[in-house]
Backbone as numpy.savetxt, mean C-alpha at the origin, in Angstrom:
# Nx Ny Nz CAx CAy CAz Cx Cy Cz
23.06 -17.97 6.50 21.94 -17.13 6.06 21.63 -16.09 7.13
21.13 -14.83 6.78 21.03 -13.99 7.50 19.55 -13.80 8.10
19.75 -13.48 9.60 18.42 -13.67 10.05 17.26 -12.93 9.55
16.05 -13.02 10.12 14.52 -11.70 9.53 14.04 -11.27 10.50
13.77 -10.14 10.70 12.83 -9.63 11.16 11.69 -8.82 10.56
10.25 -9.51 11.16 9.12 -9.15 10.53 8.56 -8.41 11.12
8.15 -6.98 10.15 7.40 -5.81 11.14 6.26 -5.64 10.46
5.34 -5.40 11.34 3.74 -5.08 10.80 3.28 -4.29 11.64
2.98 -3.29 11.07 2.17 -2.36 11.75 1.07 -2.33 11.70
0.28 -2.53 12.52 -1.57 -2.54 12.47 -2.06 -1.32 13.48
-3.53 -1.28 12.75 -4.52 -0.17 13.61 -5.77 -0.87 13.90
-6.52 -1.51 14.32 -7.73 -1.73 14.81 -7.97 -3.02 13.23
-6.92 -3.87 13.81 -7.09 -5.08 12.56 -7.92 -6.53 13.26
-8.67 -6.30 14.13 -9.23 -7.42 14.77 -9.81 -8.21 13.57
-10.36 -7.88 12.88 -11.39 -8.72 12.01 -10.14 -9.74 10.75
-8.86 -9.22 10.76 -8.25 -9.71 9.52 -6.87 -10.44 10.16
-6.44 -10.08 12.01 -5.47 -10.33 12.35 -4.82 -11.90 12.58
-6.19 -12.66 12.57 -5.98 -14.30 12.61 -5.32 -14.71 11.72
-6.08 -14.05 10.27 -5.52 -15.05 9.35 -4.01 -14.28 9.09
-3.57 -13.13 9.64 -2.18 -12.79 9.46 -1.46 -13.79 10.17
-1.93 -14.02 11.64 -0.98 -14.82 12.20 -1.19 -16.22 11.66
-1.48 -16.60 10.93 -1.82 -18.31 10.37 -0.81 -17.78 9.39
-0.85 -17.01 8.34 0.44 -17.05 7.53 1.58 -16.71 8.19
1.60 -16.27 8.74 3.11 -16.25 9.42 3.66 -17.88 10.12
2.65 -18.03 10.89 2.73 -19.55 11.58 3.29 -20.53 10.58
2.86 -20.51 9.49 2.60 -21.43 7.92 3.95 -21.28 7.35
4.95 -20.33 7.49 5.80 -20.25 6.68 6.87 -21.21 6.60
7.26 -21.42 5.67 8.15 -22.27 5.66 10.02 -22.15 6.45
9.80 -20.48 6.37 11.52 -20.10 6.66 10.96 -19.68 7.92
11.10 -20.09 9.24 10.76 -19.43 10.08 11.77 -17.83 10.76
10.93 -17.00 10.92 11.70 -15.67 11.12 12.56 -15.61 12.13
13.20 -14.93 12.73 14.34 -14.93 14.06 13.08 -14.02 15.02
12.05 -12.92 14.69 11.25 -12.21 15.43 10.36 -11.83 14.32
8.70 -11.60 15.47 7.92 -10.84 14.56 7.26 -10.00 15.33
7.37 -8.25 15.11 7.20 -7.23 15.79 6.21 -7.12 14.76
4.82 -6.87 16.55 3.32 -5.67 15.55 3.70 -4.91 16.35
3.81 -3.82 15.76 3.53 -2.23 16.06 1.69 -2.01 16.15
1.71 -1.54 17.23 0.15 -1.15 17.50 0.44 0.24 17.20
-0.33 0.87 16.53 -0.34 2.30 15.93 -1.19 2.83 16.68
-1.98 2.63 18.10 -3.04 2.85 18.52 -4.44 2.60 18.25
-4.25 1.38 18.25 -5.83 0.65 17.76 -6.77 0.94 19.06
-7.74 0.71 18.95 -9.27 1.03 19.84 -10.15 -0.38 20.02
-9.56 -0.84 18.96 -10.03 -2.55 19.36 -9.41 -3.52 20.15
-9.80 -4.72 19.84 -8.56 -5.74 20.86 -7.49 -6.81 19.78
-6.84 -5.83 18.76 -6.18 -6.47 18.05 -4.65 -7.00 18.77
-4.33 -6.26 19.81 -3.44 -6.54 20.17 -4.21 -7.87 21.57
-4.82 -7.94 21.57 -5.29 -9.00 22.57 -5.32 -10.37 22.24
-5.86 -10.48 20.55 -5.91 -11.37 19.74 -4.26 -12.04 19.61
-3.78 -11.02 19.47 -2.58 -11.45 19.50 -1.51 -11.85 20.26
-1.50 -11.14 21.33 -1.32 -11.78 22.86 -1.68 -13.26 23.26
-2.75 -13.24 22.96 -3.66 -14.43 23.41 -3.08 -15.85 22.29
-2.80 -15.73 21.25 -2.50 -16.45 20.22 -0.46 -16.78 20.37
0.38 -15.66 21.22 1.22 -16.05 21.35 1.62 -16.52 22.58
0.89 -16.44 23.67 0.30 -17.36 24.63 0.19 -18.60 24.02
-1.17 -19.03 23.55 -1.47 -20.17 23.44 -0.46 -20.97 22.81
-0.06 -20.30 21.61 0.91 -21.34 21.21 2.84 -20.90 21.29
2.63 -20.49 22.12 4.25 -20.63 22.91 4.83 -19.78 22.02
4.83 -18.63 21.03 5.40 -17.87 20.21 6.19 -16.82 21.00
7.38 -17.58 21.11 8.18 -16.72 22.03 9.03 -15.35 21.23
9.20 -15.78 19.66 9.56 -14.78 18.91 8.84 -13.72 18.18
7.40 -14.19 18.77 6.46 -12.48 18.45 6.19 -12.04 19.46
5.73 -10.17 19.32 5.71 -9.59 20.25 5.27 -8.21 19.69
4.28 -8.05 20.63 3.70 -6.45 20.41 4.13 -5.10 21.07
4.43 -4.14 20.18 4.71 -3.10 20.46 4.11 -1.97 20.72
3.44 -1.24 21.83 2.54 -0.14 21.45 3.07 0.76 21.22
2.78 1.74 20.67 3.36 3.04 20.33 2.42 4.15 20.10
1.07 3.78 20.50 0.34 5.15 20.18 -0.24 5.77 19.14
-1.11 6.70 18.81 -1.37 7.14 17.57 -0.04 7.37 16.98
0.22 6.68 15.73 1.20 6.86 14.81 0.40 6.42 13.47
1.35 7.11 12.47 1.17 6.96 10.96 1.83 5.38 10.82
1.54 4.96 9.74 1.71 3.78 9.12 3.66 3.52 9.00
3.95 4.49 8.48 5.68 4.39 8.45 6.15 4.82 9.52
5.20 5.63 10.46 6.11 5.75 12.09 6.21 4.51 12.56
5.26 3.53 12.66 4.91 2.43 13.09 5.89 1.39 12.52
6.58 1.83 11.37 7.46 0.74 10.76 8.66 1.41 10.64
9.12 2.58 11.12 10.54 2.69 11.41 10.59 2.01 12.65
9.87 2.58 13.84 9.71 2.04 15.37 9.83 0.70 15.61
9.62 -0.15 15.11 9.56 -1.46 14.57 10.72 -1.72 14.08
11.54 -1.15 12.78 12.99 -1.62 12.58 13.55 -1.16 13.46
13.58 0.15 14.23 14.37 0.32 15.24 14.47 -0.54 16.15
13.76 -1.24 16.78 13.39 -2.38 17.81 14.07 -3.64 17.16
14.00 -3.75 16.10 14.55 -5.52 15.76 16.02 -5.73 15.82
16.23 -6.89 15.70 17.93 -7.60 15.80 17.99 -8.09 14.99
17.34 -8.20 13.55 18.37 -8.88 12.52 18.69 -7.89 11.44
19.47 -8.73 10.72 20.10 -8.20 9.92 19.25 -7.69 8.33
17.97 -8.18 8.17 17.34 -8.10 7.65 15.59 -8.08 7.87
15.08 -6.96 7.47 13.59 -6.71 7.68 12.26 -7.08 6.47
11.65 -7.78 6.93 10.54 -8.10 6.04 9.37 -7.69 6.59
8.65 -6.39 5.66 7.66 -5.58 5.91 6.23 -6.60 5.48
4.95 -6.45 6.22 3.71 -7.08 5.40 3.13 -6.44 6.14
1.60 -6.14 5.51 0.37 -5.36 6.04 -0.66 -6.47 6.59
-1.12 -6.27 7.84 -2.29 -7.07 7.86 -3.40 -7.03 6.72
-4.24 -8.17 6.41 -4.84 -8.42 5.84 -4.62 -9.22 4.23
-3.24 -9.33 4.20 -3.17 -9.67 3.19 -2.64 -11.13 3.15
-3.24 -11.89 2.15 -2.68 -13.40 2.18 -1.39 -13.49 1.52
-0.56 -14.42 2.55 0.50 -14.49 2.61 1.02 -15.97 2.17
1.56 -16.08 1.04 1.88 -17.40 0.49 2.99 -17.89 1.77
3.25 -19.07 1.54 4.01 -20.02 2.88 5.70 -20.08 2.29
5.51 -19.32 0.92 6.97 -19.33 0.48 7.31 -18.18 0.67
6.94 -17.19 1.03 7.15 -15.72 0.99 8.56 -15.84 1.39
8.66 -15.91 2.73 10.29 -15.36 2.78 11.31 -16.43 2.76
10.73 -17.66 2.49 12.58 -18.62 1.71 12.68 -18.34 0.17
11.63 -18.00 -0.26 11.56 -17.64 -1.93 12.50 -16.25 -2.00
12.23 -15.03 -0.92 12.93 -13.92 -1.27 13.98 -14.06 -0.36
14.29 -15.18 0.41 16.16 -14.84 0.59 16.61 -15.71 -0.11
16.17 -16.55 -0.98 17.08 -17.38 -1.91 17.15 -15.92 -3.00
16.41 -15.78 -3.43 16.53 -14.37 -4.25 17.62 -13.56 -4.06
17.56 -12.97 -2.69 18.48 -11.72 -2.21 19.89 -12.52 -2.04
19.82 -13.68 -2.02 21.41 -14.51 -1.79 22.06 -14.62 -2.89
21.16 -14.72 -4.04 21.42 -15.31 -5.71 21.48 -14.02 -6.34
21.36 -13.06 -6.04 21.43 -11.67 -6.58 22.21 -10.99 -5.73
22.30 -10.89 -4.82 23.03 -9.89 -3.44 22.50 -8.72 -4.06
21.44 -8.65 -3.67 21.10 -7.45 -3.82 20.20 -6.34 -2.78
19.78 -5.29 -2.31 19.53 -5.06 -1.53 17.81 -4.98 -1.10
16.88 -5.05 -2.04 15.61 -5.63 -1.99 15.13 -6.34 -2.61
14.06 -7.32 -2.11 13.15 -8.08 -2.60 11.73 -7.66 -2.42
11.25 -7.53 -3.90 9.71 -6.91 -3.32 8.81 -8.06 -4.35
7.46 -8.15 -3.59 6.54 -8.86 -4.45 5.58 -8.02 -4.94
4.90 -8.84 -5.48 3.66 -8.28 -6.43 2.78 -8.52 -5.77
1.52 -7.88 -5.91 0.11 -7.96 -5.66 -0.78 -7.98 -6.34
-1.70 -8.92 -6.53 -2.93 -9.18 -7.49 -4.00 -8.35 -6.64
-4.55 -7.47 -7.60 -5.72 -7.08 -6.95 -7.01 -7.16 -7.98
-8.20 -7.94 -7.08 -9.40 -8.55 -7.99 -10.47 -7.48 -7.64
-10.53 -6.93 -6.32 -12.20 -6.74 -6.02 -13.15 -7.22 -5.33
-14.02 -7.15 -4.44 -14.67 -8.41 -4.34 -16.54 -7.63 -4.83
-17.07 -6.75 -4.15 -17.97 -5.89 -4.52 -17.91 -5.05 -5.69
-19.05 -4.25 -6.23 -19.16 -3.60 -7.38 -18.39 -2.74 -7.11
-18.45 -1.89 -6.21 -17.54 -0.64 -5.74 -15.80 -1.28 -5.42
-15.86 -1.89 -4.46 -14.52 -2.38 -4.88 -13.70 -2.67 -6.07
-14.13 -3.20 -6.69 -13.89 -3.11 -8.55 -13.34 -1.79 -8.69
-14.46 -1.04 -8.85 -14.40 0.06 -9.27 -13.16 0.73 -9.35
-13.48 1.09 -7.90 -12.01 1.68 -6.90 -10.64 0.90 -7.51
-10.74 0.10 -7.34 -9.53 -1.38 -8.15 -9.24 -0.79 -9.16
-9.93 -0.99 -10.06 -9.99 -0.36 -11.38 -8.92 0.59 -11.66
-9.27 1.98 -11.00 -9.49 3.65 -11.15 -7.90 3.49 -10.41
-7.40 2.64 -9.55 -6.43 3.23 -9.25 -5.10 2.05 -9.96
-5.14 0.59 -8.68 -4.17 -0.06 -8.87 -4.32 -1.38 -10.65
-5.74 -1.51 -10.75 -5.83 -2.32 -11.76 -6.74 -3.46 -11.69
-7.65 -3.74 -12.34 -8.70 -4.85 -11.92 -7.68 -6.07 -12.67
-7.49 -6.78 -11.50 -6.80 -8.42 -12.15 -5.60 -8.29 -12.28
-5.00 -6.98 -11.79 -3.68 -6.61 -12.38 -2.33 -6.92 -11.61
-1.45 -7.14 -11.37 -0.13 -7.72 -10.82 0.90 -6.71 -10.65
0.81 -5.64 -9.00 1.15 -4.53 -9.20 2.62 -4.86 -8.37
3.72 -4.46 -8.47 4.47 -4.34 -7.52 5.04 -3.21 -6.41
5.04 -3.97 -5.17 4.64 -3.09 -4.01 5.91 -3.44 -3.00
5.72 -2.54 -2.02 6.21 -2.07 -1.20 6.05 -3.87 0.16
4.41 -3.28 0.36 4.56 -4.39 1.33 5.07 -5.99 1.49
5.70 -6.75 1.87 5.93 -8.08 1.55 7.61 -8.05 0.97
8.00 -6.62 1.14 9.51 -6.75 0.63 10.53 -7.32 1.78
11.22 -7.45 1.25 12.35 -8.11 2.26 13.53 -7.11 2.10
13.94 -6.49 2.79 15.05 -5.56 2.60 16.10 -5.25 4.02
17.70 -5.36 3.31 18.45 -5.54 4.23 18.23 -4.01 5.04
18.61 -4.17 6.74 18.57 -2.88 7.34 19.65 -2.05 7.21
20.95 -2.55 6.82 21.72 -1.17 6.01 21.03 -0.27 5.37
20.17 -1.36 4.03 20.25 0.10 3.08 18.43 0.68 3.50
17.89 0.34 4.53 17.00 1.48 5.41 17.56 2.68 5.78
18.79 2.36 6.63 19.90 2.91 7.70 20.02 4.38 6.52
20.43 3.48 5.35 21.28 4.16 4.35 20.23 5.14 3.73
18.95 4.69 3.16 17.95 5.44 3.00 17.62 7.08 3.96
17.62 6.07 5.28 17.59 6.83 6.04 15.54 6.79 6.76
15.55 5.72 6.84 14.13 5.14 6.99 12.95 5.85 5.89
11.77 5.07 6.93 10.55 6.19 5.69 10.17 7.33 6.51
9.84 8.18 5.50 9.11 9.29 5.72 7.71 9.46 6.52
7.84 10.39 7.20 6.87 9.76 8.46 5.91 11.30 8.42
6.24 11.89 7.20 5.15 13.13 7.23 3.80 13.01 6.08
3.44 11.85 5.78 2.81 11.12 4.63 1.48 9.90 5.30
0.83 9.89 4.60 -0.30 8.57 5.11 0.21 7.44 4.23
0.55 7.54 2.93 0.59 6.51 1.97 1.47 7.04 1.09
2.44 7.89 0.83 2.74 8.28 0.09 4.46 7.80 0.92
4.73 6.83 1.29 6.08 6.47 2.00 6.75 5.56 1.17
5.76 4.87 0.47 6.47 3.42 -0.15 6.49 4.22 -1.54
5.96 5.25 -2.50 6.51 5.78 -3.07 7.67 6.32 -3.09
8.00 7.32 -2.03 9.08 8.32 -1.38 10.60 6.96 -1.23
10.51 6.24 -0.52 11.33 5.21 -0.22 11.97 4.47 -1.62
11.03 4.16 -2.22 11.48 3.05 -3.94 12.20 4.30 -4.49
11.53 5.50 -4.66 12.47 6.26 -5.35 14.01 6.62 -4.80
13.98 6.42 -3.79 15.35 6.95 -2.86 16.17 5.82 -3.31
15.49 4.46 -2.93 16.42 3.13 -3.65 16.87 3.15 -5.17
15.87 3.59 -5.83 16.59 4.31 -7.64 17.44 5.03 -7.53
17.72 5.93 -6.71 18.57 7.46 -6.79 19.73 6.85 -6.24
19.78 6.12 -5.03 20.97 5.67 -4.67 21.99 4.32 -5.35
21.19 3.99 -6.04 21.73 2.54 -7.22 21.76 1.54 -6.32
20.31 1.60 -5.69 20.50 -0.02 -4.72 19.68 -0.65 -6.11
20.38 -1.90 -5.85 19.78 -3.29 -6.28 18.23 -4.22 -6.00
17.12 -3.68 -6.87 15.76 -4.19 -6.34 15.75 -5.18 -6.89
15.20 -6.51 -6.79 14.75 -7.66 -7.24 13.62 -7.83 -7.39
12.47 -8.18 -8.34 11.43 -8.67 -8.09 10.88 -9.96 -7.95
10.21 -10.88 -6.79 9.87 -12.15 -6.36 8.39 -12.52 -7.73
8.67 -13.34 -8.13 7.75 -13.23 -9.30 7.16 -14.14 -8.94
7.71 -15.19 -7.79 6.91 -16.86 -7.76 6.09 -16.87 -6.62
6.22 -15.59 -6.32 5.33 -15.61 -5.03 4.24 -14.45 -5.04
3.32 -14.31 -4.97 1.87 -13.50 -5.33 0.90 -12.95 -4.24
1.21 -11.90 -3.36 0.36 -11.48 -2.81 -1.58 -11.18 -3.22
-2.12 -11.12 -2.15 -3.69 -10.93 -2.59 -4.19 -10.13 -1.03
-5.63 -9.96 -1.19 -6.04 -9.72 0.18 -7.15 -10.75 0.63
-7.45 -10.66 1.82 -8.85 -11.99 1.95 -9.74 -11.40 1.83
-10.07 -9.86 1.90 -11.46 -9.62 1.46 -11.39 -8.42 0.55
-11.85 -7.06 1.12 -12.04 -6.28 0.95 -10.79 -5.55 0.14
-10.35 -5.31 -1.30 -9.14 -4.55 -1.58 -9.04 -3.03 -1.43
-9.74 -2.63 -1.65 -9.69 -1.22 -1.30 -10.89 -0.10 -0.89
-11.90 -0.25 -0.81 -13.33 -0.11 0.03 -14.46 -0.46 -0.74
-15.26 -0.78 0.26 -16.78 -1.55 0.09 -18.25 -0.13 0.15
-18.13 0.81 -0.17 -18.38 1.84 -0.21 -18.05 3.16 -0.90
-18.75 3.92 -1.51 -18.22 4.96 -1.75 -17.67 5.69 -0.83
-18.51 6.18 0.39 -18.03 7.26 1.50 -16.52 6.77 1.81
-16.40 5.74 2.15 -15.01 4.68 2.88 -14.17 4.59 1.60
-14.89 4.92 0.53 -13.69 5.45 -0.34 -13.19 6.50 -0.55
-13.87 7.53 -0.64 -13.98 8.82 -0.46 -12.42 9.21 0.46
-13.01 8.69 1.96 -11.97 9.47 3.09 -10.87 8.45 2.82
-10.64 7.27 2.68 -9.40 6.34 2.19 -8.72 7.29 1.40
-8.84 7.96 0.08 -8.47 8.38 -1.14 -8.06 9.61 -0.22
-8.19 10.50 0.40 -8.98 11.70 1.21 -7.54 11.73 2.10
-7.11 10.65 3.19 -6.27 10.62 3.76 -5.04 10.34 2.85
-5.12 9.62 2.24 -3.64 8.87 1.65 -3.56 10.20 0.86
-3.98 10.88 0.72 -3.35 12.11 -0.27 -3.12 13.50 0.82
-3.02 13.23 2.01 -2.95 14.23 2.91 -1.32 14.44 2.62
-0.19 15.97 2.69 0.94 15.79 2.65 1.73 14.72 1.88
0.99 13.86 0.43 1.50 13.80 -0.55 2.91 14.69 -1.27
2.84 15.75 -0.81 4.03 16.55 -1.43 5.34 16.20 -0.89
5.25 15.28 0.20 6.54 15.26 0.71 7.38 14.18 0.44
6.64 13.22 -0.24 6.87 12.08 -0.91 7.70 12.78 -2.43
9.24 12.07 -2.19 10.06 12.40 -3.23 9.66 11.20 -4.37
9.27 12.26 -5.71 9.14 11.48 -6.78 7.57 11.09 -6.95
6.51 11.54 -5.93 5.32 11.57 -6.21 4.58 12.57 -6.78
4.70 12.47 -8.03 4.15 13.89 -8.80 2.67 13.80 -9.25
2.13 13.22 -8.56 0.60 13.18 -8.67 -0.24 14.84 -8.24
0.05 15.09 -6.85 -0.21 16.71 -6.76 0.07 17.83 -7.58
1.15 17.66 -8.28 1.47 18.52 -9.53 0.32 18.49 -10.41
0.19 17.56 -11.05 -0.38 16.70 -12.23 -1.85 17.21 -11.91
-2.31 16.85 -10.60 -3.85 17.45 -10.43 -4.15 18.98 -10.47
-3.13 19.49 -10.09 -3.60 20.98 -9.64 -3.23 21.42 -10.82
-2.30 20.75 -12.24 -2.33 21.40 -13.67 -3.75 20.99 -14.53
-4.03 19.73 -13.61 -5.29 19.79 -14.44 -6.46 20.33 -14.23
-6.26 20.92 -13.11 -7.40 21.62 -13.10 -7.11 23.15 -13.42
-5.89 23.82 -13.39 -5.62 24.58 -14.21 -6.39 24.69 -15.90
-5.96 23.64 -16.32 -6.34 23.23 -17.63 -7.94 23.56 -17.83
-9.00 22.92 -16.55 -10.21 23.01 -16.49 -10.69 24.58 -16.29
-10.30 25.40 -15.91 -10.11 26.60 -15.37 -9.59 27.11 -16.58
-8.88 26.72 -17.26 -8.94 27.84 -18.80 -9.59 27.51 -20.03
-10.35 26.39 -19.88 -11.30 25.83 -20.77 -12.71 26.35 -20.43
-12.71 26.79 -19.48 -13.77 27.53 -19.12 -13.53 29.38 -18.95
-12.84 29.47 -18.90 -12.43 30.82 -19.26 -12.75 30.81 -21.30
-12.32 30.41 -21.72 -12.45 30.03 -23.24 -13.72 29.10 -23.82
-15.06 28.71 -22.69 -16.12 28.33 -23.11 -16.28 27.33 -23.84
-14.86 26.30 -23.10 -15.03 25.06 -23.53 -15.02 23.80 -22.86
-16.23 24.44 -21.64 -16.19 23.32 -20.71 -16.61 22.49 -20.75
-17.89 22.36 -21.55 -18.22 21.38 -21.87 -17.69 20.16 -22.85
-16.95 20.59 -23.81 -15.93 19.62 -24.10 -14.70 19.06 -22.81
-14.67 19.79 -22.12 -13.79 19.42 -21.06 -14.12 18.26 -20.41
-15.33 18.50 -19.96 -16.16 17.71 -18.93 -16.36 15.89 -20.04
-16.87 16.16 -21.19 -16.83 14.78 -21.79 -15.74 14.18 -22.00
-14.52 14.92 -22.42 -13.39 14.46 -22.34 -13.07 13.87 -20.68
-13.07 14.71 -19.75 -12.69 13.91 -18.60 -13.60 12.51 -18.34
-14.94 12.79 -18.54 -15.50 11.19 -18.07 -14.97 10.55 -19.20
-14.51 10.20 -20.23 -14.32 9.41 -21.26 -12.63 9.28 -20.77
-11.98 9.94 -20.52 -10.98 9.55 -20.05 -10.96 8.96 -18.51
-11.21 9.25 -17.30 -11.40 8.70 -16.04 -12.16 7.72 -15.80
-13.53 7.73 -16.56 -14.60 6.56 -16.81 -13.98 5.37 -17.13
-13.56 5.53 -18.43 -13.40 4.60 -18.86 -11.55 4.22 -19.51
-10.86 5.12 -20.04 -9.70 5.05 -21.19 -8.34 4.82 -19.47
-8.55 5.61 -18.71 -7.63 5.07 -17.43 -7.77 3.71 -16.70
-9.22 3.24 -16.16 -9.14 1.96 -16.01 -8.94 0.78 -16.81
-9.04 1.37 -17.92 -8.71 0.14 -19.17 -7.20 -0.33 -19.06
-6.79 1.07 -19.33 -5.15 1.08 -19.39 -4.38 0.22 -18.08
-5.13 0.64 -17.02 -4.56 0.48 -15.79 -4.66 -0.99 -15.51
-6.18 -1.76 -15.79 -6.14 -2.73 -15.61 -5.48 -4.15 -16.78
-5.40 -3.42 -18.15 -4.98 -4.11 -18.84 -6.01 -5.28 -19.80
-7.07 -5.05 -19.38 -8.20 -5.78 -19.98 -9.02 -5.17 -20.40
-10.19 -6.06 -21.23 -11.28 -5.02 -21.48 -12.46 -6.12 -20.40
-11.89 -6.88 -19.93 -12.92 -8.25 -19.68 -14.11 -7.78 -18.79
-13.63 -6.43 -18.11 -14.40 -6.22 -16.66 -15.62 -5.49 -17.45
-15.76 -5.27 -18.61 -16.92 -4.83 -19.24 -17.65 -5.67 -19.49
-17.48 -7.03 -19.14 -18.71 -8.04 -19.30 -19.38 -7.88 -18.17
-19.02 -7.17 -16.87 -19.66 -6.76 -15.77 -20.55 -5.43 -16.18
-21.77 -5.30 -17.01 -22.29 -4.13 -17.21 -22.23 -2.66 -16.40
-22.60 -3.28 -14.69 -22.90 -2.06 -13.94 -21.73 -1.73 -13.67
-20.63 -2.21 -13.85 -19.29 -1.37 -14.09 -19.40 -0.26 -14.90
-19.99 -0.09 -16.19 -19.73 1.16 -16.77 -20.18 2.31 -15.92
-21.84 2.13 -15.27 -22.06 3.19 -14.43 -21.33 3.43 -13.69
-21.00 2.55 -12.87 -19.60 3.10 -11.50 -18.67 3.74 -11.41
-17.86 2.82 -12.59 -16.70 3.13 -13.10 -16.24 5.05 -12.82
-17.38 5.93 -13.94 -17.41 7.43 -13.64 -17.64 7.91 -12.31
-18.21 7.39 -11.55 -18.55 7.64 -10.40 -17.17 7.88 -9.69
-16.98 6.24 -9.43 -15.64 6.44 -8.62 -14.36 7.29 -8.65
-14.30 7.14 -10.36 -13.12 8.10 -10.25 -13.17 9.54 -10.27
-14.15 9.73 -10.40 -14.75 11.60 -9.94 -14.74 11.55 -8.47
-14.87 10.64 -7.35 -15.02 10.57 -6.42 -13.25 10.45 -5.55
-12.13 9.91 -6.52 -10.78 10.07 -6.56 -10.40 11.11 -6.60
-10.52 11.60 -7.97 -10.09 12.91 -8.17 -10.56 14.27 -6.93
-11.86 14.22 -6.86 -11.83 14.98 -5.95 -11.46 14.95 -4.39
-11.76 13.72 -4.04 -11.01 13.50 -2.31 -9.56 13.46 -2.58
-8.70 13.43 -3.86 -7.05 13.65 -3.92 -6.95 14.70 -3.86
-7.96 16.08 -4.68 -7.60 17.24 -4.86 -7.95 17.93 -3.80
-8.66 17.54 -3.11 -8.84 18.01 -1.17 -7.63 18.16 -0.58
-7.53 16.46 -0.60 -5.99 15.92 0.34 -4.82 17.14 0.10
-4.62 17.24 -1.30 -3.71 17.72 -1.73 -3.61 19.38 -1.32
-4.40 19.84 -2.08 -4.51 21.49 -1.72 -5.08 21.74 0.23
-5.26 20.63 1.08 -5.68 20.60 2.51 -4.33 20.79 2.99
-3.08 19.86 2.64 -2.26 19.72 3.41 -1.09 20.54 2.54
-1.33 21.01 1.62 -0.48 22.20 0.61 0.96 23.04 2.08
-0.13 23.56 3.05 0.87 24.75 3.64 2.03 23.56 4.30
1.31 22.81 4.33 2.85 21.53 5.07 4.27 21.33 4.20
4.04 21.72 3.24 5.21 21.23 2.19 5.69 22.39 2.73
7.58 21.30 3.26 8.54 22.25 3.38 9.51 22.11 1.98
């Protein structure tokens, strides 16, 4: 069997970094190494962690600093650094089943194929969290992702790593490169990512700049046609009002963003037994749309 190496890149993860290292500790396949990339945190996440591979003799983890970096600088830097033959990506904060990686190399052995990616349940835990849930990835919904994949370092090599001119728009850019090139994805179905708290912000404002950044240089992400899509729709808004029909515009968009996208997205109607969801619901995703259409038209002159 071929060895793992586990890379995680963190930024100022003190509050969530314990229970990362308890799932890792917990696993059943133990890894050959596990590299954190410090992206330049300001806290003492890397201390926590020091201190924890101290105490318990973890001679195969080890922290890397590297400075202010983006999220995929932090995780090429990281495969660059490792020795096996295979890399398994995870984000702090997220709970990590104890089968994660003997479940996805029995997978990648029984398929030979060149990734294994899992799914992620995302619930919510606050009204606004919902919301946000909702409007983007799905309330209750079982999305498949990027983080928690297991993928051999050839076909990185071969990729040609991630894109490092993006906040969030890498694990898009990357899956599509694996379509275009006819690598072999697998999906881990028996194993179920989650987070321990917070899924995607506990606030509007902290949603706001979340939404705000991850859409910074979006354009450079191959196969992310979300920036297109916004700046036609507001085209669209812009000649409905030229033609004095904005106000149909405007009900149509909350009836669609309010409500007809998170439905779809999440796949239920159940989260309407939560009343003050309906108010939110419009909120938030007017609050999407516009911190994407910032991001987007902010970092516009970057697209080469």
């Amino acid at each position: 069997m071929m060895t793992v190496s586990v890379v995680i890149p963190f930024y100022n993860e003190s509050e969530s970094i314990k229970e990362t290292l308890s799932c890792l500790d917990n696993q059943e396949y133990s890894p050959h190494e596990v590299i954190f990339v410090d992206s330049g945190s300001t806290d003492n996440t890397s201390e926590i962690i020091n201190n924890h591979i101290d105490k318990l003799n973890k001679n195969n983890y080890r922290v890397i600093y590297c400075g202010e970096m983006s999220p995929s600088s932090s995780l090429n830097r990281g495969i660059k650094e490792s020795s096996s033959e295979l890399i398994a990506y995870i984000d702090c904060g997220l709970n990590i089943p104890s089968n994660w990686l003997i479940e996805s190399l029995g997978i990648m052995e029984t398929h030979n194929c060149g990734i294994v990616s899992l799914r992620i349940k995302t619930n919510g835990t606050s009204l606004i969290d919902k919301s946000f849930i909702a409007q983007t990835y799905g309330l209750a919904s079982h999305t498949t992702c990027l983080p928690g994949s297991l993928i051999k370092k050839s076909v990185i090599e071969q990729i040609g790593g991630l894109i490092t001119k993006t906040r969030a728009s890498y694990d898009v850019d990357f899956i599509n490169k694996i379509k275009k090139n006819n690598i072999k994805r697998v999906i881990n179905t028996k194993t179920i990512i989650n987070y321990f708290g917070v899924n995607y912000a506990d606030n509007l404002i902290s949603g706001s700049k979340k939404v705000y950044s991850y859409s910074l240089n979006a354009w450079n992400a191959e196969g992310d046609y979300k920036p297109y899509i916004y700046l036609l729709s507001l085209s669209v808004l812009f000649i409905s009002y030229i033609y004095d029909l904005h106000y149909h515009a405007i009900i149509a968009y909350f009836a669609l963003r309010g409500y007809i996208t998170p439905i779809i997205k999440s796949k239920i109607i159940s989260f309407f037994s939560e009343p003050s969801l309906l108010f939110t619901m419009p909120i938030t995703g007017l609050i999407i749309d516009v911190s994407r259409l910032t991001g987007y038209i902010k970092s516009y002159k970057f697209h080469d």
